[in-house]
C-alpha positions as CSV (number, residue, x, y, z in Angstrom):
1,X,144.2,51.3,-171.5
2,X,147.3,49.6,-173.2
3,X,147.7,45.8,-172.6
4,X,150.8,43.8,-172.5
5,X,150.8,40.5,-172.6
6,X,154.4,38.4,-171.5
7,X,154.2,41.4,-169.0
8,X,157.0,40.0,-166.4
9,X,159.4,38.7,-169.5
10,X,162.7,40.6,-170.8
11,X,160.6,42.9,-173.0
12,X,157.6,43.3,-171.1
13,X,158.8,44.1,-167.8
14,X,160.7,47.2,-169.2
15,X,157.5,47.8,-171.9
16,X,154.9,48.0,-168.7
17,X,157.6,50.0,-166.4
18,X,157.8,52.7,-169.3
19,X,154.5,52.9,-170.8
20,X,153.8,53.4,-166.6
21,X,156.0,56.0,-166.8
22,X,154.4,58.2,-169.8
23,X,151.3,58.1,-167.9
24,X,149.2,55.5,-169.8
25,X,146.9,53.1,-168.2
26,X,148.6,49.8,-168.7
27,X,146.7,46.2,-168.0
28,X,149.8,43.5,-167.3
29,X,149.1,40.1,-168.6
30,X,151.5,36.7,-166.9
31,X,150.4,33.0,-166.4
32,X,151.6,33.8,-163.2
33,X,150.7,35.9,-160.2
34,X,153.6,38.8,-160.0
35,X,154.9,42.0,-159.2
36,X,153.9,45.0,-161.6
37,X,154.4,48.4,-160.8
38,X,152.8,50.8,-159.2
39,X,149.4,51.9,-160.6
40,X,149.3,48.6,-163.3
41,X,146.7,46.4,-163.4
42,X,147.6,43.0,-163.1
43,X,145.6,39.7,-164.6
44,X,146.5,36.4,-165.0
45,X,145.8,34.5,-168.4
46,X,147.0,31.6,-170.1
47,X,147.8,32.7,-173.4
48,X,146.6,29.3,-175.3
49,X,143.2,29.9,-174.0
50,X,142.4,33.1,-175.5
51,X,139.1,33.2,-173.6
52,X,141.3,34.0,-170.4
53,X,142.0,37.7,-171.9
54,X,138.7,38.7,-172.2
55,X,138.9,40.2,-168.2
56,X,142.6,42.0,-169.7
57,X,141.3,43.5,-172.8
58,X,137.5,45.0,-171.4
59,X,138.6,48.6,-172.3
60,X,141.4,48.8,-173.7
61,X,142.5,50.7,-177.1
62,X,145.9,49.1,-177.9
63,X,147.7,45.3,-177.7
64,X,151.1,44.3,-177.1
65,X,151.1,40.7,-178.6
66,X,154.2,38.6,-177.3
67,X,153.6,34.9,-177.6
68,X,155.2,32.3,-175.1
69,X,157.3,29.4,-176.4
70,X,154.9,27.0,-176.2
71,X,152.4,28.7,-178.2
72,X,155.2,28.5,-181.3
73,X,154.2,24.8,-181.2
74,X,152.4,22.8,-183.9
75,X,148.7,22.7,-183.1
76,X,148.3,25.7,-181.5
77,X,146.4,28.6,-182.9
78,X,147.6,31.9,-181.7
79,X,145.4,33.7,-184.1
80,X,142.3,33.6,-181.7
81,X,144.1,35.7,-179.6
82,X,144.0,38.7,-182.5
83,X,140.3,37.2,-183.2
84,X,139.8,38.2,-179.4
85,X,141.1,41.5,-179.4
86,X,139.4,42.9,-182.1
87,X,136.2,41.5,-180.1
88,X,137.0,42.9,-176.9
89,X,137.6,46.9,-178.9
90,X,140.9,46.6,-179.2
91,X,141.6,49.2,-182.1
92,X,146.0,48.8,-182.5
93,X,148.3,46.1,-181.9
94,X,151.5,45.7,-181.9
95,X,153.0,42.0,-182.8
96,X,156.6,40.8,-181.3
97,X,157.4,38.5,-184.1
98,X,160.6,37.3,-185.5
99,X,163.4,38.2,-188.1
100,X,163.3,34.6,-189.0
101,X,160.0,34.8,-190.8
102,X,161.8,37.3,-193.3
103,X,165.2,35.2,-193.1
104,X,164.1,31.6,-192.7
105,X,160.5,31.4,-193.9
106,X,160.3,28.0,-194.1
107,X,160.9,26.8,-190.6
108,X,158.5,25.1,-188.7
109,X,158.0,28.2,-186.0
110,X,158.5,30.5,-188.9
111,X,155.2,29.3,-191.0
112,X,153.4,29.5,-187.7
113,X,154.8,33.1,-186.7
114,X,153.6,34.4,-190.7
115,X,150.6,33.0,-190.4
116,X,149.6,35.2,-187.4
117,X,151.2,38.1,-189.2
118,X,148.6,37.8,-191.8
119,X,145.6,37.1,-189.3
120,X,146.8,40.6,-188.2
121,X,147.4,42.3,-191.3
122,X,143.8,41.2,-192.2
123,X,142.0,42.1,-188.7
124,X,141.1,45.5,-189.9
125,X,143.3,46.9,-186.7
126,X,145.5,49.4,-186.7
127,X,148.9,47.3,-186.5
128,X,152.9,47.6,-186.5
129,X,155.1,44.3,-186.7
130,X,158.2,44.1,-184.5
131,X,160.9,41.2,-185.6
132,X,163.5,41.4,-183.9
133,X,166.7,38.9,-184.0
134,X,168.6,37.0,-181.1
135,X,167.9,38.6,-177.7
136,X,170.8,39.6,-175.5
137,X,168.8,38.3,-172.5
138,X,169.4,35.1,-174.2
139,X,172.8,34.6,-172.1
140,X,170.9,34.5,-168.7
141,X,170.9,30.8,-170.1
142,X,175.1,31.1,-169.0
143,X,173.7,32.5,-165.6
144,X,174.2,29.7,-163.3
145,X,177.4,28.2,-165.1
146,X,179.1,31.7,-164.6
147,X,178.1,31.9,-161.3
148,X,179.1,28.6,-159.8
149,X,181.8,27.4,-162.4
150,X,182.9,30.4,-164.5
151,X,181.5,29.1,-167.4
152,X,179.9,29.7,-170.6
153,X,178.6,26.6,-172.6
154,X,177.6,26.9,-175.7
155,X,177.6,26.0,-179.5
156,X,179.1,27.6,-182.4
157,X,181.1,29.9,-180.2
158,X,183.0,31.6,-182.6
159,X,179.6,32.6,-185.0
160,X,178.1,35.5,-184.6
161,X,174.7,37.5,-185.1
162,X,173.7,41.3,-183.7
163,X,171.7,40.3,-181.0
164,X,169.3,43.4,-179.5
165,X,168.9,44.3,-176.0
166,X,165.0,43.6,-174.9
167,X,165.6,47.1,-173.5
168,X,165.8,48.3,-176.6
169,X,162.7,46.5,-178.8
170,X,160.7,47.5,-175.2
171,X,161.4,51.0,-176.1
172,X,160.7,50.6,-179.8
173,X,157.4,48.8,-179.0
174,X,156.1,51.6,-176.9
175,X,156.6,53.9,-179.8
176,X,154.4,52.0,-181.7
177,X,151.4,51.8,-179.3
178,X,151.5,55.3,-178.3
179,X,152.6,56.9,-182.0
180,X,149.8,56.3,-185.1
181,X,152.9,56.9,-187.2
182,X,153.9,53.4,-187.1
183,X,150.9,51.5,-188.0
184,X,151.9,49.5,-190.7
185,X,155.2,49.4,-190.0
186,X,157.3,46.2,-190.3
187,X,160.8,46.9,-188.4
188,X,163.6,44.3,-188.0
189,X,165.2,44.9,-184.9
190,X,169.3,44.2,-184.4
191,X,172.0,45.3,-182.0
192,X,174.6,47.3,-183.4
193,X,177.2,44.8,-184.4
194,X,177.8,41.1,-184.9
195,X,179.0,39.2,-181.4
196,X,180.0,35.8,-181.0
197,X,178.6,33.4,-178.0
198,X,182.8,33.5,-177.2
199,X,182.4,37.7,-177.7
200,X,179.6,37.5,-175.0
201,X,181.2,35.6,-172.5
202,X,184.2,38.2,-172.9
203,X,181.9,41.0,-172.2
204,X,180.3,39.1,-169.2
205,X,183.7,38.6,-167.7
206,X,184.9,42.3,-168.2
207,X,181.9,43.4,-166.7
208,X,182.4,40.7,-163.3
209,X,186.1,41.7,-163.7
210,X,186.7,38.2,-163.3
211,X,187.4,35.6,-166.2
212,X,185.2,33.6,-167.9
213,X,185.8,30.1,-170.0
214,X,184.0,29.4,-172.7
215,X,183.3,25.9,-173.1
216,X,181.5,24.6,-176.7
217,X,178.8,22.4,-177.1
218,X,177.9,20.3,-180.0
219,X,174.5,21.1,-181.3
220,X,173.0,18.1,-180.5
221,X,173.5,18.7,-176.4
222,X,172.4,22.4,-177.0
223,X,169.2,21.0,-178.8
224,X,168.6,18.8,-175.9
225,X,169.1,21.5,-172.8
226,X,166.8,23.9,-175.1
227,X,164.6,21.6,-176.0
228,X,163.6,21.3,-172.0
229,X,161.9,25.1,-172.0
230,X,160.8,25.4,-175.7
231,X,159.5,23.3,-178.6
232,X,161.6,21.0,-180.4
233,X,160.7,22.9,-183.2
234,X,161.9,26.2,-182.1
235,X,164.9,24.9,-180.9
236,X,166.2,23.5,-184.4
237,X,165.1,26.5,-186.2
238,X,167.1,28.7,-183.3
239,X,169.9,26.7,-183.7
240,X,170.0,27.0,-187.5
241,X,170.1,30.6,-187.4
242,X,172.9,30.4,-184.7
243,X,174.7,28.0,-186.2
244,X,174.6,29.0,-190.0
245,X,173.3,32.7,-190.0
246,X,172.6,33.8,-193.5
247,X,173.8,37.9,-194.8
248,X,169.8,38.7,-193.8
249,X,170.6,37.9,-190.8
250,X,174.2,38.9,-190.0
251,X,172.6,42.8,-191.1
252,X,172.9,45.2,-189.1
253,X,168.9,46.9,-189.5
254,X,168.9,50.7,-189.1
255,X,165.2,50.2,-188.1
256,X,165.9,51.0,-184.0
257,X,167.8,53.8,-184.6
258,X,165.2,55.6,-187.1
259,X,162.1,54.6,-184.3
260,X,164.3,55.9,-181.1
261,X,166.6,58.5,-182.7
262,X,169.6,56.6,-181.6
263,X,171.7,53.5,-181.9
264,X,170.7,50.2,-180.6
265,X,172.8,49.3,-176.8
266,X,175.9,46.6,-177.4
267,X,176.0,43.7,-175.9
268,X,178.4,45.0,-173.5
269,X,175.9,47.4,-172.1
270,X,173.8,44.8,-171.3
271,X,176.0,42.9,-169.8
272,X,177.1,45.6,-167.7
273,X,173.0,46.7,-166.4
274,X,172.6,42.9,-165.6
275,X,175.6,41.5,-164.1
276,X,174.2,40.6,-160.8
277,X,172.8,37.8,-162.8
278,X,176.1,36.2,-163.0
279,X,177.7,36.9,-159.7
C-alpha cells in the first residue's frame, strides 16, 4: 500500500492516477471528501493533526509527504507526521520539499521545510527528497482573469524562473516510491528553460488562440491577493524568489531528465493539456 497525502492537488491527482495505473494499492489522503479513481482508497485527514493518518497509514510500505500551505506556518510541527509514519510501518517516504531550502535557506518557510528534511533524514526510513521550483500550475491563479477579462496580473512580468509541470515531479515521485534506487536521493526539479510571467501569458493565449494582456502588479498587491490562500510568510519568501531569482535558481537541473529518461514538459505543454481552465 502506497499513501499520498495532498491526493486531489496538482501533483497528487496525477501521482495517485499513475501509481493506480502500475498496479499498486494506493491509499488517497484530502481534507476533503473527493473523487479518486477507481480501485483507490480514499480517507480524509487533516494534515496538522497527524493523529488523523493513523486510519491512511495501517498497512502501508511507502509515503508520499506533500504538506499544505498552512502547515509552512510558524508553529506548526509537520515532523509528527514522519514521527507517525514510522509508527504506523511505514518503511520509505518520499518528501515534496522545496528548491528554496537549497537556494534561500534562510527564509522563514525555508528553516521550517529543512527542519523536516532532517527529521526525515534521521527517521531510520528509507527516503528520497523532491525540491522542486515554481510550479506551472501556479498560473491557474490567471484562471478567472483570462477567462472573464483576458487578463494576466502579475508582478515582475518580465523575470523569469524554469517552472516544472506537477505532471512531471508526479512522475518523478512515483519513481521514487516504487524504485529502491532512489533512496537517498535529493533531486531539484526545473522545467526546461527560463519563462517569464509575460512568457506564460503568451503561451496561454497561443494555446486559447485568442490574445492575452498582461497587466503588472506591484509586489505589495501580489503579497496581499497571495497572502489570502497561504501564510504571509510563504508569500514573501515566494515573492523573493520571483522577484529576484538568484543563478541557483534560474538553473536549469538535469535531475528530471536522469529519473524519467527524458526532458522535463515546457510551459507551453502545459498550457496546452489545461486550457479549459482559461476558457
Amino acid at each position: 500500500m502506497i499513501v499520498v497525502t495532498g491526493a486531489t492537488g496538482n501533483v497528487g491527482r496525477p501521482l495517485t492516477r499513475a501509481l493506480a495505473q502500475a498496479g499498486q494499492q494506493v491509499t488517497a489522503v484530502s481534507r476533503h471528501a473527493a473523487a479518486v479513481p477507481d480501485g483507490v482508497r480514499h480517507v480524509v485527514a487533516d494534515m496538522a493533526r497527524p493523529e488523523e493518518l493513523a486510519p491512511a497509514l495501517d498497512g502501508a510500505k511507502a509515503l508520499f509527504l506533500l504538506l499544505s500551505g498552512d502547515m509552512h506556518a510558524v508553529g506548526t510541527h509537520p515532523a509528527d507526521i514522519i514521527a507517525q509514519a514510522a509508527a504506523g510501518g511505514v518503511r520509505r517516504v518520499v518528501l515534496l520539499s522545496s528548491l528554496g531550502v537549497a537556494t534561500r535557506p534562510f527564509g522563514a518557510t525555508r528553516i521550517a521545510m529543512k527542519a523536516v528534511e532532517d527529521a526525515l533524514r534521521h527517521s531510520g526510513l528509507e527516503w528520497t527528497v523532491l525540491r522542486p521550483g515554481g510550479f506551472a500550475s501556479n498560473a491557474l491563479w490567471w484562471a478567472e482573469s483570462v477567462r472573464t477579462r483576458r487578463v494576466v496580473a502579475a508582478p515582475f512580468g518580465d523575470v523569469g524562473v524554469p517552472i516544472i509541470d506537477p505532471a512531471d515531479i508526479a512522475e518523478v515521485a512515483a519513481a521514487c516510491l516504487l524504485d529502491g534506487r532512489h533512496a537517498g536521493g535529493v533531486y531539484e526539479l526545473t522545467g526546461p528553460e527560463v519563462i517569464t510571467p509575460r512568457g506564460q501569458a503568451e503561451a496561454i493565449a497561443a494555446a486559447l488562440g485568442s490574445p492575452v494582456r498582461f497587466h503588472h502588479l506591484t509586489r505589495e498587491e501580489a503579497r496581499a491577493a497571495m497572502a489570502q490562500g497561504m501564510p504571509v510568510e510563504l508569500a514573501d519568501d515566494t515573492l523573493d524568489i520571483l522577484g529576484s531569482p538568484n543563478p541557483a535558481e534560474l538553473r536549469v537541473s538535469p535531475d528530471t531528465q536522469q529519473v524519467l529518461g527524458r526532458a522535463p514538459r515546457p510551459f507551453a505543454d502545459w498550457a496546452a493539456r489545461n486550457v479549459g481552465a482559461f476558457r
